[in-house]
Legacy VTK file of the C-alpha trace (Angstrom):
# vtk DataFile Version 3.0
C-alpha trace
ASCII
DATASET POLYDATA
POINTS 365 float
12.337 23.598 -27.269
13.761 26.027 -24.522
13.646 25.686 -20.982
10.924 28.497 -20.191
8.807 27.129 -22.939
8.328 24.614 -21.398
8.218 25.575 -17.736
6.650 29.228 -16.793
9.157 32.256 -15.287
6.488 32.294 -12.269
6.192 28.210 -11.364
10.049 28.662 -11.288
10.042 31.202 -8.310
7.531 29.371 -6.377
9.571 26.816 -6.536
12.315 28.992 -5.106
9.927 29.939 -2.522
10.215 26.417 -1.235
13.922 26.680 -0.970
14.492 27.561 2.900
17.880 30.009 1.794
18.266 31.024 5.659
19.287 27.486 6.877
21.645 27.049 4.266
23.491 30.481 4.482
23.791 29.900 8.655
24.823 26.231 7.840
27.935 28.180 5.758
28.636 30.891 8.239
28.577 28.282 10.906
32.343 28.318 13.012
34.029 25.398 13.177
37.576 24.229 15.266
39.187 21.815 12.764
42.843 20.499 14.797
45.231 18.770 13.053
47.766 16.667 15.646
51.013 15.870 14.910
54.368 14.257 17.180
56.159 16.907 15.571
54.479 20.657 15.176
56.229 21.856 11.921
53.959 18.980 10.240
50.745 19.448 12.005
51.582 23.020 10.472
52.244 22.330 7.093
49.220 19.974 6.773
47.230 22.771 8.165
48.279 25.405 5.501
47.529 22.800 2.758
44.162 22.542 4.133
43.527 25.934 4.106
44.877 27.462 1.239
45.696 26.254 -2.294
48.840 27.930 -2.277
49.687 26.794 1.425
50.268 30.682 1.794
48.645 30.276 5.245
46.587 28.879 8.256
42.781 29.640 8.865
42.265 30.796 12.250
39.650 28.081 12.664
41.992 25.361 11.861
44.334 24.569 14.644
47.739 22.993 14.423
49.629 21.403 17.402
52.030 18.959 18.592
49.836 15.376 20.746
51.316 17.303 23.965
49.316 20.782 23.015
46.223 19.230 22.297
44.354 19.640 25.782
45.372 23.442 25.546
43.470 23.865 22.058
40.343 21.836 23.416
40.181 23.927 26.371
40.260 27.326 23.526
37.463 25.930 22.030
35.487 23.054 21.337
37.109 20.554 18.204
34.539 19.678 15.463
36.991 17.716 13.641
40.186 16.515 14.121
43.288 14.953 11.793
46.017 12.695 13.746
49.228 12.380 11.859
51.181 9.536 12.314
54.396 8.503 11.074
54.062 4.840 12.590
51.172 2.319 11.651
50.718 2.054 15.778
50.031 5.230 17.204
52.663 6.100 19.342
51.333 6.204 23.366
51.190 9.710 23.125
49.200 9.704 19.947
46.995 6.866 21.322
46.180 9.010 24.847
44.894 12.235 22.587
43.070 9.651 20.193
40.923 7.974 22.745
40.761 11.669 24.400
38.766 13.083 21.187
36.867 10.066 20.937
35.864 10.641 24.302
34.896 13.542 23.640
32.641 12.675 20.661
35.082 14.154 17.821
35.034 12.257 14.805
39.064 11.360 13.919
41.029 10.813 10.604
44.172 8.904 11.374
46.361 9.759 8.572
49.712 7.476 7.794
52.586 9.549 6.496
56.206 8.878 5.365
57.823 5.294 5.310
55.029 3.754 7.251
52.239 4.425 4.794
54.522 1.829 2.347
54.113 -0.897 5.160
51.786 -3.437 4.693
48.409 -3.414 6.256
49.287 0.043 7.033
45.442 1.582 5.403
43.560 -0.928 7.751
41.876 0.729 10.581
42.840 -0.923 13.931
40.446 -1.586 16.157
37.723 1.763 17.432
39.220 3.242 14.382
37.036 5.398 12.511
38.707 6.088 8.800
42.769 5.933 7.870
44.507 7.101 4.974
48.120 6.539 3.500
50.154 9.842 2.711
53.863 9.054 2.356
54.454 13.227 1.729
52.111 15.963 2.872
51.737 17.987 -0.218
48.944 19.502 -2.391
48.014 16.710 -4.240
48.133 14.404 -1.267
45.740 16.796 0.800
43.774 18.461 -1.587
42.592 14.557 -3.066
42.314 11.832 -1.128
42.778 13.312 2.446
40.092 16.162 1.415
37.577 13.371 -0.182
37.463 11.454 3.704
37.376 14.976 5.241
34.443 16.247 3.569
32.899 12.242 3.794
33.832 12.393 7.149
31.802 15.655 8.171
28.098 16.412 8.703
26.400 18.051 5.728
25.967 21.326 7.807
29.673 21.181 8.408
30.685 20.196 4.822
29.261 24.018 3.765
30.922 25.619 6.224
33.954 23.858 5.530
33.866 23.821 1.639
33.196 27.707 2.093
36.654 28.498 4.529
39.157 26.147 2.942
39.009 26.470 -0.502
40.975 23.117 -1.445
37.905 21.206 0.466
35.656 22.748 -2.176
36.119 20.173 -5.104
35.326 17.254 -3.215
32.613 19.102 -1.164
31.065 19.710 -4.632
31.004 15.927 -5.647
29.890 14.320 -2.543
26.473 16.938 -3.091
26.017 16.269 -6.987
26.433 12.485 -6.129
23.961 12.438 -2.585
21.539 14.660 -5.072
21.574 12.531 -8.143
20.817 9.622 -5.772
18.244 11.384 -4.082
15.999 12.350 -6.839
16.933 9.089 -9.046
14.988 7.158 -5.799
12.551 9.367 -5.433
11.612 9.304 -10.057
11.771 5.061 -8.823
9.269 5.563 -5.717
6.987 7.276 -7.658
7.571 5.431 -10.853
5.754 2.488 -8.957
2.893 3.448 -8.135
2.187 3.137 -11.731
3.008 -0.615 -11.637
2.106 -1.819 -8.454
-0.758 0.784 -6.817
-1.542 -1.069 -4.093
2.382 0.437 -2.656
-0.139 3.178 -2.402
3.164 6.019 -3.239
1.011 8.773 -5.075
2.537 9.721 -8.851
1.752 13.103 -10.039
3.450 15.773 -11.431
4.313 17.590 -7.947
6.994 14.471 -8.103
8.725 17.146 -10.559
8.334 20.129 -8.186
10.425 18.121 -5.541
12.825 17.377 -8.525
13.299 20.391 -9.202
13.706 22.380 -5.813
16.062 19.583 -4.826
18.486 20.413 -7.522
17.684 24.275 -7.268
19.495 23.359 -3.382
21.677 21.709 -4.534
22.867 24.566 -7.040
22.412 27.286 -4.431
24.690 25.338 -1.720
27.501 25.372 -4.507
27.320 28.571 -5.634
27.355 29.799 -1.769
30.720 27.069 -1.027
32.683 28.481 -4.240
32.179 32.054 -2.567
29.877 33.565 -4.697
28.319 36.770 -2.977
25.080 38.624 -3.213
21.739 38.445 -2.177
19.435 35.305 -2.380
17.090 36.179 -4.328
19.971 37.408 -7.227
22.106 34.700 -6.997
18.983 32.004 -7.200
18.232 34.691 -10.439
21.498 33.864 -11.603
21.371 30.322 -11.271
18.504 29.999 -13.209
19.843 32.067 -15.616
22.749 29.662 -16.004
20.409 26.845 -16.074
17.643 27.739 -18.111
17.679 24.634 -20.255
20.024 22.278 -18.179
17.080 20.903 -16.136
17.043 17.866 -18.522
14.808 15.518 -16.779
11.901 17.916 -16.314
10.693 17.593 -20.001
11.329 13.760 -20.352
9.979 13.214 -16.935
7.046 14.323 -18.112
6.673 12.664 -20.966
7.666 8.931 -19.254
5.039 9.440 -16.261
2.544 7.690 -19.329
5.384 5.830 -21.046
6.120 3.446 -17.495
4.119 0.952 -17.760
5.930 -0.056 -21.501
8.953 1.367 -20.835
9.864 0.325 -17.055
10.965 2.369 -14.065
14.415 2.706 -15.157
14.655 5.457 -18.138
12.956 7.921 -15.536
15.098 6.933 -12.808
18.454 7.051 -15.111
17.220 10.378 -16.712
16.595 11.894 -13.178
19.980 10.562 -12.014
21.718 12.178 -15.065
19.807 15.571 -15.283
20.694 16.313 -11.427
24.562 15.428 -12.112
24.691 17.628 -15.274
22.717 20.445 -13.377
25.309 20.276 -10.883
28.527 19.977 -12.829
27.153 23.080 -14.889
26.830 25.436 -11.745
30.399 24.284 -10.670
31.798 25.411 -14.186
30.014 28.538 -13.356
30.881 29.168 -10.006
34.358 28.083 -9.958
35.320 29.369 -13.432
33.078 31.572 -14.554
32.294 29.405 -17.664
29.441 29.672 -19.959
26.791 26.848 -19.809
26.134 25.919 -23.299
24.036 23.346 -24.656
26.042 21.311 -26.046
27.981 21.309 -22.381
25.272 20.196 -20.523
24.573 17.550 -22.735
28.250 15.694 -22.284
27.662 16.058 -18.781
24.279 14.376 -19.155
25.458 11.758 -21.464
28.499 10.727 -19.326
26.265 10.477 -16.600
23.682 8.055 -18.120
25.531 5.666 -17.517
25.901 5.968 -13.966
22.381 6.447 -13.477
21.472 3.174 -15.375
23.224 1.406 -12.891
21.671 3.013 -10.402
18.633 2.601 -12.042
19.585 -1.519 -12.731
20.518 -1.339 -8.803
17.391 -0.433 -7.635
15.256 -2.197 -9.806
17.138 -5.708 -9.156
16.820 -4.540 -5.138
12.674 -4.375 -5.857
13.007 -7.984 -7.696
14.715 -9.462 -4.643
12.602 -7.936 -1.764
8.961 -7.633 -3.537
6.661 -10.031 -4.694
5.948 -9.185 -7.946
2.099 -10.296 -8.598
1.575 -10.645 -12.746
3.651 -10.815 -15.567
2.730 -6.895 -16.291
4.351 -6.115 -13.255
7.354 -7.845 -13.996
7.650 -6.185 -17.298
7.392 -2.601 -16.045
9.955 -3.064 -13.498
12.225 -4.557 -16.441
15.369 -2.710 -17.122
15.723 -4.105 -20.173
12.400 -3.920 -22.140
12.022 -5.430 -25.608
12.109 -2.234 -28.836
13.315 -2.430 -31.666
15.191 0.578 -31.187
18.012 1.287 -28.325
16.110 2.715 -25.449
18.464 5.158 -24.529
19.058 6.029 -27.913
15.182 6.929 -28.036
15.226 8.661 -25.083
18.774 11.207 -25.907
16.304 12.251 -29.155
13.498 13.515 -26.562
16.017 15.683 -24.848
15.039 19.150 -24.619
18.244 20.152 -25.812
19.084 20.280 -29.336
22.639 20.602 -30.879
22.147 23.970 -32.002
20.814 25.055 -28.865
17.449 26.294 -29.552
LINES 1 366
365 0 1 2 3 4 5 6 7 8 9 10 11 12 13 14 15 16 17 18 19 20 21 22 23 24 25 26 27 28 29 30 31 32 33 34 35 36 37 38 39 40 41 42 43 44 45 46 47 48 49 50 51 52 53 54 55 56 57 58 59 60 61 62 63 64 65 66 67 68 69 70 71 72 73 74 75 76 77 78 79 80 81 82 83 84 85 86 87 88 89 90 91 92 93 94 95 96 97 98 99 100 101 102 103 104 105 106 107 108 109 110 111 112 113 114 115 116 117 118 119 120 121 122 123 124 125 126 127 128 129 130 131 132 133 134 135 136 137 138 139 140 141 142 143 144 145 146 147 148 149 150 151 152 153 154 155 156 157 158 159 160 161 162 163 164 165 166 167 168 169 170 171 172 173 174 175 176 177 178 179 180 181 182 183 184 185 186 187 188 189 190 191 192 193 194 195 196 197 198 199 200 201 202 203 204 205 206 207 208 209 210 211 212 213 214 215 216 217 218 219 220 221 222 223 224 225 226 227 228 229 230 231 232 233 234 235 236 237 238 239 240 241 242 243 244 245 246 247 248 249 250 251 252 253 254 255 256 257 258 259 260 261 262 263 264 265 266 267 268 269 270 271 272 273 274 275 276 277 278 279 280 281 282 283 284 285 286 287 288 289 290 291 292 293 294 295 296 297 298 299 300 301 302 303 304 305 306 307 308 309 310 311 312 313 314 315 316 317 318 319 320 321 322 323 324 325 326 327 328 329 330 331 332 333 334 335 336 337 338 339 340 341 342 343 344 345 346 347 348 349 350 351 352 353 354 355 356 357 358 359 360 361 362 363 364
């Protein structure tokens, strides 16, 4: 069974319609003043071009570099969105400490990053007190900033300022990519549970019908759109959304199976849909990065190791939320109790049941 079998070329584009594509593209355009603070400027610098470019070739104009002394000078040029201390003591120095309490002051979120022999001292990666988020780099280099310094960076920001970010510096693009899959997985894996209850407990009075796919569906149809805009892909909305569907055509694994377990609930449990909606949104999204990033083809048999590594994860979402509902709900028969189960009594695997229902099949059709 193919994607637009199953789904119709029209529902698709009202779906689309929903998508508000204006928000998102002045959420990327959107300026920003990212500083980066140093005792010494030559390493504010360096950690700036690292930040910037992949090659470290140069420094974006929106990212400033400067020694603790300079700082009031770049505030007064414009107002600092983010800001990255580097410190090469686990006590900021007094200097460090004034322009620290300065930004805080002044409402700007703050990365204190540890560099050289000091990151090795113990205690070192715990935040001292006000603190907002510290990280250990004993050498400013690609890997350091392009991993674990770009993960709290893009953690660190607003989601309005992770696409503008993402879209600038390209080495803030892989983790700005991962921090959306993940919030989106999450997203629609709560919302398959909230609506997955209302066919076990109805007096929660959450309506179930199939417009619970709809919001499935234009959430990861975002989702796609905001990566394909970050990796720098250029044309007009409407083409690019055209192109995005094109690439997933049939990698919008839930929808099928969703379908199919809105009547299957009550003996199945809440957790296949939630897993399955957890796992379709992650492949979705991996797919559009492949495509964006590297220009890859989307193949079936792609999408469906990104949807099998990421059942996993999305039974344990599903196993988190359900055992969250056990704790805080009273659960009023022994029906109830079975359709919350996450581990419901077949003969056969249940996940093994559910992989055969995927709309995918090995040879692609």
């Amino acid at each position: 069974m193919s994607f637009f079998n199953s789904l119709k070329l029209g529902t698709l584009w009202r779906i689309v319609s929903q998508v508000n594509i204006d928000e998102i593209r002045t959420a990327v355009a959107r300026p920003f003043h990212l500083a980066v603070i140093a005792e010494v400027e030559s390493d504010a610098s360096t950690f700036a071009a690292h930040i910037s470019d992949t090659e470290a070739a140069f420094i974006h104009p929106w990212v400033t570099a400067t020694r603790s002394a300079m700082l009031r000078q770049a505030q007064s040029d414009a107002k600092i969105d983010l800001a990255i201390l580097l410190s090469e003591t686990v006590d900021l120095t007094e200097a460090m400490l004034t322009q620290y309490r300065g930004l805080r002051a002044a409402h700007v979120p703050v990365i204190i990053v540890i560099g050289g022999d000091a990151a090795g001292v113990p205690g070192a990666a715990l935040a001292r007190r006000g603190e907002e988020e510290r990280i250990l780099a004993p050498v400013i280099n690609a890997t350091t900033v392009h991993k674990s310094i770009a993960d709290a960076l893009i953690g660190f920001a607003s989601p309005e300022q992770r696409l503008a970010l993402a879209y600038r510096l390209p080495p803030l693009r892989p983790a700005a990519f991962q921090q959306l899959i993940q919030e989106t997985s999450q997203a629609n894996a709560t919302y398959a549970f909230s609506t997955g209850l209302a066919e076990v407990i109805p007096a929660l009075g959450i309506p179930l019908s199939v417009g619970d796919l709809i919001v499935l569906t234009k959430n990861q149809l975002v989702m796609a759109y905001k990566i394909a805009v970050m990796a720098g892909k250029q044309g007009a909305p409407q083409q690019l959304l055209g192109e995005i569907l094109g690439v997933l055509g049939s990698g919008f694994l839930f929808r099928q199976l969703a379908r199919q377990l809105v009547g299957l609930v009550p003996v199945w449990g809440i957790a296949p849909k939630v897993a399955i909606s957890y796992a379709g949104t992650w492949a979705a999204g991996q797919a559009i990065v492949l495509w964006a990033v590297e220009g890859q083809q989307i193949t079936p048999e792609v999408l469906r190791q990104f949807f099998d590594d990421a059942l996993v994860r999305g039974q344990a979402v599903a196993h988190r939320l359900t055992s969250n509902l056990r704790k805080r709900l009273p659960v009023r028969s022994q029906a109830d109790t079975n359709a919350i189960s996450t581990t419901p009594t077949i003969e056969e695997p249940l996940w093994q049941r559910l992989k055969r229902r995927l709309p995918l099949r090995r040879d692609g059709q």
